[in-house]
C-alpha positions as CSV (number, residue, x, y, z in Angstrom):
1,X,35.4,-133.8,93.9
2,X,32.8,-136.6,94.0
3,X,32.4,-139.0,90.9
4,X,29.3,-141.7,90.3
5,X,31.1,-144.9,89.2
6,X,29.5,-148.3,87.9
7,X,31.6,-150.9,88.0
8,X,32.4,-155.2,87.9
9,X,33.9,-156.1,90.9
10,X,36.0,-158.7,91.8
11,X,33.0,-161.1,92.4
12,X,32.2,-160.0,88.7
13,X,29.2,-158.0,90.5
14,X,28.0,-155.1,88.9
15,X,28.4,-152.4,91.8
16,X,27.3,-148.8,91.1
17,X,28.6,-146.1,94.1
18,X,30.4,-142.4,94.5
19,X,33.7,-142.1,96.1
20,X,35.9,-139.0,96.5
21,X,38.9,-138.2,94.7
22,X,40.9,-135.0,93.5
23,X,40.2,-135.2,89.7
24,X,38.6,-138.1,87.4
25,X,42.1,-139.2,86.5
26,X,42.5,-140.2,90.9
27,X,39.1,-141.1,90.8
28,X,40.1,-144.3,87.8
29,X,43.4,-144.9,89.8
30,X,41.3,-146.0,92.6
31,X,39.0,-148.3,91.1
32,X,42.1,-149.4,89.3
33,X,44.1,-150.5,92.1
34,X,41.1,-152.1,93.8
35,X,40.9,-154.4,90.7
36,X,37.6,-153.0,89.3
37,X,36.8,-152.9,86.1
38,X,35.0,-149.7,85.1
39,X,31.6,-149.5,83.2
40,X,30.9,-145.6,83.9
41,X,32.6,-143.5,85.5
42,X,31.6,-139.5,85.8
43,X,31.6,-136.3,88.0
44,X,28.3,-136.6,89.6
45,X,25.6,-133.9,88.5
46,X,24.0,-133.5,91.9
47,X,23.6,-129.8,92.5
48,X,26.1,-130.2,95.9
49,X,28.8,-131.2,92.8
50,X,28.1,-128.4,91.1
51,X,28.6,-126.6,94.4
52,X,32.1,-128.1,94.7
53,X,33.0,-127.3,91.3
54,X,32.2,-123.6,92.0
55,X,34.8,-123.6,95.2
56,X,37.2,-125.8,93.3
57,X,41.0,-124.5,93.1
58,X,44.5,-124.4,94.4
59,X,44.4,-125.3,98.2
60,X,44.8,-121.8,99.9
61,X,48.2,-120.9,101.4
62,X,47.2,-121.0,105.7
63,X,45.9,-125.4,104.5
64,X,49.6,-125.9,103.2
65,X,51.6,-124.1,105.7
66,X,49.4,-126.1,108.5
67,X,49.9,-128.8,106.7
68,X,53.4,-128.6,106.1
69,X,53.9,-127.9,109.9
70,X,52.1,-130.5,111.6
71,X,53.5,-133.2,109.0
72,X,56.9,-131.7,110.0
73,X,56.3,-132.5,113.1
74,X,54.7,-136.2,112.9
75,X,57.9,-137.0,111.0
76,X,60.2,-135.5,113.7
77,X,58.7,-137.4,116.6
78,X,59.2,-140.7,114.5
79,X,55.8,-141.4,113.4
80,X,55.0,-143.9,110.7
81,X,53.9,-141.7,107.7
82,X,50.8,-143.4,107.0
83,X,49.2,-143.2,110.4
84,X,50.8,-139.5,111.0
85,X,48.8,-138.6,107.6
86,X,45.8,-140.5,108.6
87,X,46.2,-138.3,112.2
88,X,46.1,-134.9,110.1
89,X,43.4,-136.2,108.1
90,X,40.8,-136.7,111.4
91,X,42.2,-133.2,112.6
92,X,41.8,-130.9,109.1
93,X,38.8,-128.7,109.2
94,X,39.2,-128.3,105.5
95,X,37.1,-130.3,103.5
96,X,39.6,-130.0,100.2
97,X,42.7,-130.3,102.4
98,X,41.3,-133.7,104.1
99,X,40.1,-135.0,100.0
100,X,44.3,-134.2,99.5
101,X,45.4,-136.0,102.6
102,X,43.2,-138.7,101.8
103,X,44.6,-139.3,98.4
104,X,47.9,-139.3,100.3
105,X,47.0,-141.4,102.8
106,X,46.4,-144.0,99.7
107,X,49.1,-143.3,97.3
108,X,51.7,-143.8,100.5
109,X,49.9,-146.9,101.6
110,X,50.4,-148.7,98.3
111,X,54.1,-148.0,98.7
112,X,54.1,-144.5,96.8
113,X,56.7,-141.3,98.1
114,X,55.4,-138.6,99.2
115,X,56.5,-136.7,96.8
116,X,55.0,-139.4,94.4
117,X,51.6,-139.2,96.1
118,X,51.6,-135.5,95.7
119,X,51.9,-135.2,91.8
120,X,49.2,-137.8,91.4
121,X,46.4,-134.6,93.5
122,X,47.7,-132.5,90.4
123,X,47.8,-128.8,90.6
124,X,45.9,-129.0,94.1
125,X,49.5,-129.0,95.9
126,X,52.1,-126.3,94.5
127,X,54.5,-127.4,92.1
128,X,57.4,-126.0,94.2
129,X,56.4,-128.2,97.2
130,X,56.4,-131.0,95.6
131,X,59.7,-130.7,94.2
132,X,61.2,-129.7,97.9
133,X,59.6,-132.6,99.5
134,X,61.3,-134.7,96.5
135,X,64.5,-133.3,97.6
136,X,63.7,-133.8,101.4
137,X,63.2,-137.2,100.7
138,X,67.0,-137.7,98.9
139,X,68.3,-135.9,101.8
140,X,66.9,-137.5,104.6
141,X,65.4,-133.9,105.8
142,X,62.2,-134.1,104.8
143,X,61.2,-132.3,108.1
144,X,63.4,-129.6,107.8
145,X,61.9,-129.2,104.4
146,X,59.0,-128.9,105.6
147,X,59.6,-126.8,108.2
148,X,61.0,-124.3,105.8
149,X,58.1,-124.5,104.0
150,X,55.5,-123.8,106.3
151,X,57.3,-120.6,107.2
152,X,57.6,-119.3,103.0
153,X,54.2,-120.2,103.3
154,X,53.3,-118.6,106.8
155,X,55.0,-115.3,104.9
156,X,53.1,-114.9,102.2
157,X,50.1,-115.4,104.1
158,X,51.1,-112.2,106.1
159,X,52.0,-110.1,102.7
160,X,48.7,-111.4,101.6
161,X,47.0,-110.9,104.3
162,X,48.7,-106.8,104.6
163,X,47.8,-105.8,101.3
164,X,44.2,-107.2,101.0
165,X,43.8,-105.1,104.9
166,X,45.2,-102.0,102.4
167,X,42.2,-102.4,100.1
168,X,39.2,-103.0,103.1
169,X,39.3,-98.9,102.9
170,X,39.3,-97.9,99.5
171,X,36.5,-100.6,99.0
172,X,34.2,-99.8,102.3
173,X,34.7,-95.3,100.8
174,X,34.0,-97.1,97.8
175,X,30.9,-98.7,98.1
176,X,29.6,-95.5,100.7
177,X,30.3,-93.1,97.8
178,X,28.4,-95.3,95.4
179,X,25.3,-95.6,97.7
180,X,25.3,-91.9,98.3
181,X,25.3,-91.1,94.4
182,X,22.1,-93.9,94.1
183,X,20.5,-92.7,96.8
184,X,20.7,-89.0,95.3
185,X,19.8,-89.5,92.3
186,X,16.6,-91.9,92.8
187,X,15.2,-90.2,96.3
188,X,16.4,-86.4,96.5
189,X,17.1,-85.3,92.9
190,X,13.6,-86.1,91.4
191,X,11.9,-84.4,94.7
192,X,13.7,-81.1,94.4
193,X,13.0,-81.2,90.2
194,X,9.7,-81.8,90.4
195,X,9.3,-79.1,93.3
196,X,10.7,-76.5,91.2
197,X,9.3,-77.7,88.1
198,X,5.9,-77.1,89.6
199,X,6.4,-73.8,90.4
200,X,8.1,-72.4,87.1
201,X,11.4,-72.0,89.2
202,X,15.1,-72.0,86.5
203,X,17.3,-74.6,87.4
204,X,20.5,-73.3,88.6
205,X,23.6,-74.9,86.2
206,X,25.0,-77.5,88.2
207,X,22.1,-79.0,89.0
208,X,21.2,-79.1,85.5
209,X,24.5,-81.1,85.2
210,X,23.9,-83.0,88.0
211,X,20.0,-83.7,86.7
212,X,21.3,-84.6,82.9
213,X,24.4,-87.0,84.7
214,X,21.8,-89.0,86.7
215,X,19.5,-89.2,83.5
216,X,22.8,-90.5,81.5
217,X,23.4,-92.9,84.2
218,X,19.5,-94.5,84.4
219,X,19.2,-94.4,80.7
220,X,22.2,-96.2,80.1
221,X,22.9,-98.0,82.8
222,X,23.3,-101.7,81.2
223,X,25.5,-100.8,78.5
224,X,27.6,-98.9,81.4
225,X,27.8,-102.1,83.0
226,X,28.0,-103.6,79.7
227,X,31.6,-101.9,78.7
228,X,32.6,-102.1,82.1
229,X,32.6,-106.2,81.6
230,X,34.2,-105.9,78.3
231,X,36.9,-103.8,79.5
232,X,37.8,-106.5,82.3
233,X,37.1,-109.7,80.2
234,X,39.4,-107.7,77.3
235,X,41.9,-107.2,80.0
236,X,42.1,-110.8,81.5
237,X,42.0,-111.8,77.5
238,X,45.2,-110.3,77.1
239,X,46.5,-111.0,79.8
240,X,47.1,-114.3,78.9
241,X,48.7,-113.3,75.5
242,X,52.7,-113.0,76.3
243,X,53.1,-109.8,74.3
244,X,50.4,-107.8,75.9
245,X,51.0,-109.8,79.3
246,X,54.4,-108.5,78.8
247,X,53.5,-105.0,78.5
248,X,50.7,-105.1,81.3
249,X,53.4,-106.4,84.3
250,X,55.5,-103.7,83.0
251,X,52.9,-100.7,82.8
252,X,52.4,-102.6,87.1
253,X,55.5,-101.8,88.0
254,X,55.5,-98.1,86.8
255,X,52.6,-97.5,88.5
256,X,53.4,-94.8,91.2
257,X,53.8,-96.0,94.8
258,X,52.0,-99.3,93.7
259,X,54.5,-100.2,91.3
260,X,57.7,-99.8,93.6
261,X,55.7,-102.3,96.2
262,X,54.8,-105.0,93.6
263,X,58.7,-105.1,92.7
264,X,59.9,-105.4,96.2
265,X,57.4,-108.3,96.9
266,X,58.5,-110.1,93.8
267,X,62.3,-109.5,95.2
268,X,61.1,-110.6,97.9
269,X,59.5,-113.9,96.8
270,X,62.3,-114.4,94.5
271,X,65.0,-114.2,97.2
272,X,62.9,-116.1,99.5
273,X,62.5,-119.1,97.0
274,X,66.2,-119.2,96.4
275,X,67.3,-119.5,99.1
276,X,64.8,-122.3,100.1
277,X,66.1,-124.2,97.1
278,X,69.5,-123.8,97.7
279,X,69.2,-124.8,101.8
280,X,67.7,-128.0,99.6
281,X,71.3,-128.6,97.9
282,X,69.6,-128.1,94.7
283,X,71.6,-127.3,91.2
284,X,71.2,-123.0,90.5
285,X,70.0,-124.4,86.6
286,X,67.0,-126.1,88.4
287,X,65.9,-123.3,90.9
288,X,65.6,-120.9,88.0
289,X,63.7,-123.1,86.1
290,X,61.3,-123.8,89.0
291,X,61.4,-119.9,90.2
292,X,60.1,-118.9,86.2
293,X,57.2,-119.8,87.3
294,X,56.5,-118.2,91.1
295,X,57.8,-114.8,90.4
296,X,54.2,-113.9,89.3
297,X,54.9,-110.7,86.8
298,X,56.2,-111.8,82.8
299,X,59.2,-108.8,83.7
300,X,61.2,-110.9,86.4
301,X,60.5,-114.1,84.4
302,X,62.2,-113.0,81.5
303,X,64.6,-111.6,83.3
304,X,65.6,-114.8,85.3
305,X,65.5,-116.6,81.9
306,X,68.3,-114.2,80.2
307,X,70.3,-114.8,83.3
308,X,69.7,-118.5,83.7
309,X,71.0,-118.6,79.7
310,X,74.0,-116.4,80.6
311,X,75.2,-118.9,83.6
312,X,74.5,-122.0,81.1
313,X,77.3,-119.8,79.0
314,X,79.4,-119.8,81.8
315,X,78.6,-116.5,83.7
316,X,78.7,-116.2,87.6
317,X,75.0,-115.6,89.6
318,X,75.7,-112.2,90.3
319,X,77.1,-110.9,86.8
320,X,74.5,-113.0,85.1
321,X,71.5,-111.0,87.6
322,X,73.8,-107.9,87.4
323,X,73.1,-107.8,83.9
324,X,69.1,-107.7,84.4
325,X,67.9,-103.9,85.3
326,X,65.2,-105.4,86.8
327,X,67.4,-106.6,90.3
328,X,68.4,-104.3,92.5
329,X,72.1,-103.1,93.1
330,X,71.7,-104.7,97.0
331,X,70.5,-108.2,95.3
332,X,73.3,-108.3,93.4
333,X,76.0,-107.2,95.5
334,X,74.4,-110.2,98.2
335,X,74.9,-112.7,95.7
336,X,78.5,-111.8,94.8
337,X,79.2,-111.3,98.7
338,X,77.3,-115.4,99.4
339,X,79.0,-117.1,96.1
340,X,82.6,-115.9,97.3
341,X,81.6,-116.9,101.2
342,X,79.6,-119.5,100.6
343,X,76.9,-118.2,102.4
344,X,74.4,-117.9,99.3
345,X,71.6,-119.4,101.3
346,X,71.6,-117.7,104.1
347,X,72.4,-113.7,102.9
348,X,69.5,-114.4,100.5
349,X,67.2,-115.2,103.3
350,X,68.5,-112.1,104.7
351,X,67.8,-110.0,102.2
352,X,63.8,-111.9,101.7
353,X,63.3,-110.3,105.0
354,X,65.1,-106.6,103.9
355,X,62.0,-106.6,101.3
356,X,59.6,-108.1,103.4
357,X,60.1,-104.8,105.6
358,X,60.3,-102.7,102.1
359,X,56.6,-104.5,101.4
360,X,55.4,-103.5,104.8
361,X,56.8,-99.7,104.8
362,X,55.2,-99.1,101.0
363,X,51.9,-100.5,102.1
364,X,51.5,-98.2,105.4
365,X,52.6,-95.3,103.0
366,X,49.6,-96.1,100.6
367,X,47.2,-96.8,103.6
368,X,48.1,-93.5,104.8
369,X,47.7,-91.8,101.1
370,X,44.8,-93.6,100.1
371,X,43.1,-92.4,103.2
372,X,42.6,-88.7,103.0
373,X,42.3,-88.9,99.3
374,X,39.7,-90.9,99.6
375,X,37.9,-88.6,102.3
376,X,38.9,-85.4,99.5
377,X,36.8,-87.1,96.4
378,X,33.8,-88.4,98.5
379,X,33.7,-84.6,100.1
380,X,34.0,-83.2,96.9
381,X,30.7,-85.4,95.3
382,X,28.9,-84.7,98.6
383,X,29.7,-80.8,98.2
384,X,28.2,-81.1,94.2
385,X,25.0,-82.6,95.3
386,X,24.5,-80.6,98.5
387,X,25.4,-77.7,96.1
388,X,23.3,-78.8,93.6
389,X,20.2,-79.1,95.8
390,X,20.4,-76.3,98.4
391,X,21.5,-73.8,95.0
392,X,17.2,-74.7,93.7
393,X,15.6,-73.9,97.0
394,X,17.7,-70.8,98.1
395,X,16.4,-69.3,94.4
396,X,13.1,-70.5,95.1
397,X,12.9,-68.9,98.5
398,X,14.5,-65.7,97.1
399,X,11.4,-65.9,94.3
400,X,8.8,-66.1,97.3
């Protein structure tokens, strides 16, 4: 983000400028530490600002995982942090990732960890990599930590990446169907009424149907629209309720098909994180408090906050999870198998990539359904409007 400032230098000038920084709160911390007093300081109003402010978010998941790779790497070949951070900011081709690095590149270079540096570019960075990177630093393995990262990061791009490909057909049949029906009812619908019309012809039934349909659909087209926008905005309203937000992940994962998928990528994601937080030598009370928050559906969270309870009590991992319908029999029977052996870390990451496989299999099945039922409804409304026009001019040929 870019923020106007006005400001008494140290030359007791009054200076006004802009300078880039993640949020208004980096913004002061910079003038701050360059012993400036600050006059104004705002976002600035320019429309390019407002432009930023649209785009403004989370940095996307293929920014960290290149980040987290190539900074892996700086640090493995010996690199002074500082300059290997400056060397990934001349190299980024994104314009929020090189603001990030930049307020890295400051925060280290006033004697800040990296770690340190990170919380100050807020909720830019993901929570959980700043807490790895805090352990990596303890540990001395900040590149393997990294490392680790880039590849949790690097697989959920591909999950990501194989269910939005899922959706490209629904949406393309999608929009084709809807442009057929607009293109009916505006262009070949009024020709055919009008022809008939003229010459005293009865309208067969379904293409009175299909006539009083297309009149319902112009004549209330806004508050269509209208209730279509209040069904969504009532949706993400409570969706941020915990009652109803409850209730919706629930209703998610009973969805046919769809349902069984979302579980095994939360599984997935939930194995995955543990065990990335365990490789870390981090306390279990710890990694459930930080994996509340990644599982994505209010189900698993709750159920990782009974079990988390039960193990403050004094319950093993696996009886504590075994308790929670939610996990899998496999899950649990991994986790018993890695806290007798030892080998929690590592069967968990085993069984990430079991459900990683689950993810992919469920998503070809839906590909595959979606496809021909997709082909059956547009055929179907293409039948009903070829029907409906060719029903008009066979009766009025028969009338000639």
């Amino acid at each position: 983000m870019q923020f106007s400032y006005k400001i008494i230098d140290e030359n007791m000038s009054v200076n006004k400028g802009t300078l880039e920084a993640i949020d208004i709160d980096a913004a002061r911390k910079i003038i701050i530490d360059n012993n400036w007093q600050i006059i104004e300081l705002d976002e600035s109003k320019n429309i390019f600002g407002f432009l930023n402010k649209a785009i403004e978010g989370n940095l996307g998941y293929e920014s960290i995982s290149a980040f987290c790779s190539q900074l892996a790497m700086m640090i493995r070949t010996g690199a002074n942090l500082v300059k290997g951070l400056e060397i990934l900011k001349t190299q980024s081709s994104d314009k929020k990732l090189t603001t990030v690095i930049g307020t890295l590149v400051n925060e280290v270079s006033r004697g800040n960890s990296l770690s340190g540096a990170m919380k100050s570019c807020g909720k830019t960075l993901p929570e959980l990599l700043t807490n790895l990177v805090a352990v990596g630093e303890q540990s001395g393995n900040l590149d393997g930590v990294l490392n680790n990262m880039a590849a949790y990061y690097d697989r959920e791009i591909f999950i990501r990446k194989k269910i939005g490909n899922a959706a490209i057909y629904p949406a393309i049949m999608t929009g084709v169907l809807v442009i057929v029906v607009v293109f009916f009812i505006n262009f070949i619908l009024p020709e055919i009424t009008g022809l008939l019309t003229e010459n005293g012809g009865e309208l067969p039934l379904l293409t009175k149907m299909m006539i009083g349909s297309a009149d319902f659909l112009a004549s209330n087209f806004f508050f269509i629209i209208a209730f279509l926008a209040a069904i969504v905005a009532g949706y993400l309203k409570l969706s941020k309720i915990p009652k109803y937000r409850f209730w919706i992940d629930y209703s998610k994962l009973r969805l046919p098909l769809m349902g069984k998928n979302t579980k095994n990528i939360i599984l997935a994601r939930f194995c995955r994180t543990m065990a990335l937080f365990l490789k870390a030598s981090i306390p279990i009370i710890p990694t459930l408090d930080s994996m509340e928050k990644i599982t994505g559906n209010d189900v698993s969270r709750l159920a990782i906050i009974r079990a988390k309870e039960k193990i403050v009590r004094g319950k093993s991992l696996a009886e504590s999870f075994g308790d929670e319908e939610f996990f899998d029999k496999m899950v649990i029977q991994m986790m018993t198998i890695g806290e007798e052996t030892g080998q929690l870390d590592d069967l968990m990451d085993e069984v990430a990539g079991f459900y990683d496989k689950q993810v992919e299999i469920g998503i070809e099945k839906m590909v595959a359904l979606v496809e021909p039922v997709f082909t059956i409804i547009i055929g179907i409304f293409a039948g009903l409007m070829i029907i409906s026009v060719a029903l008009p001019i066979f009766n009025l040929s028969s009338g000639i």
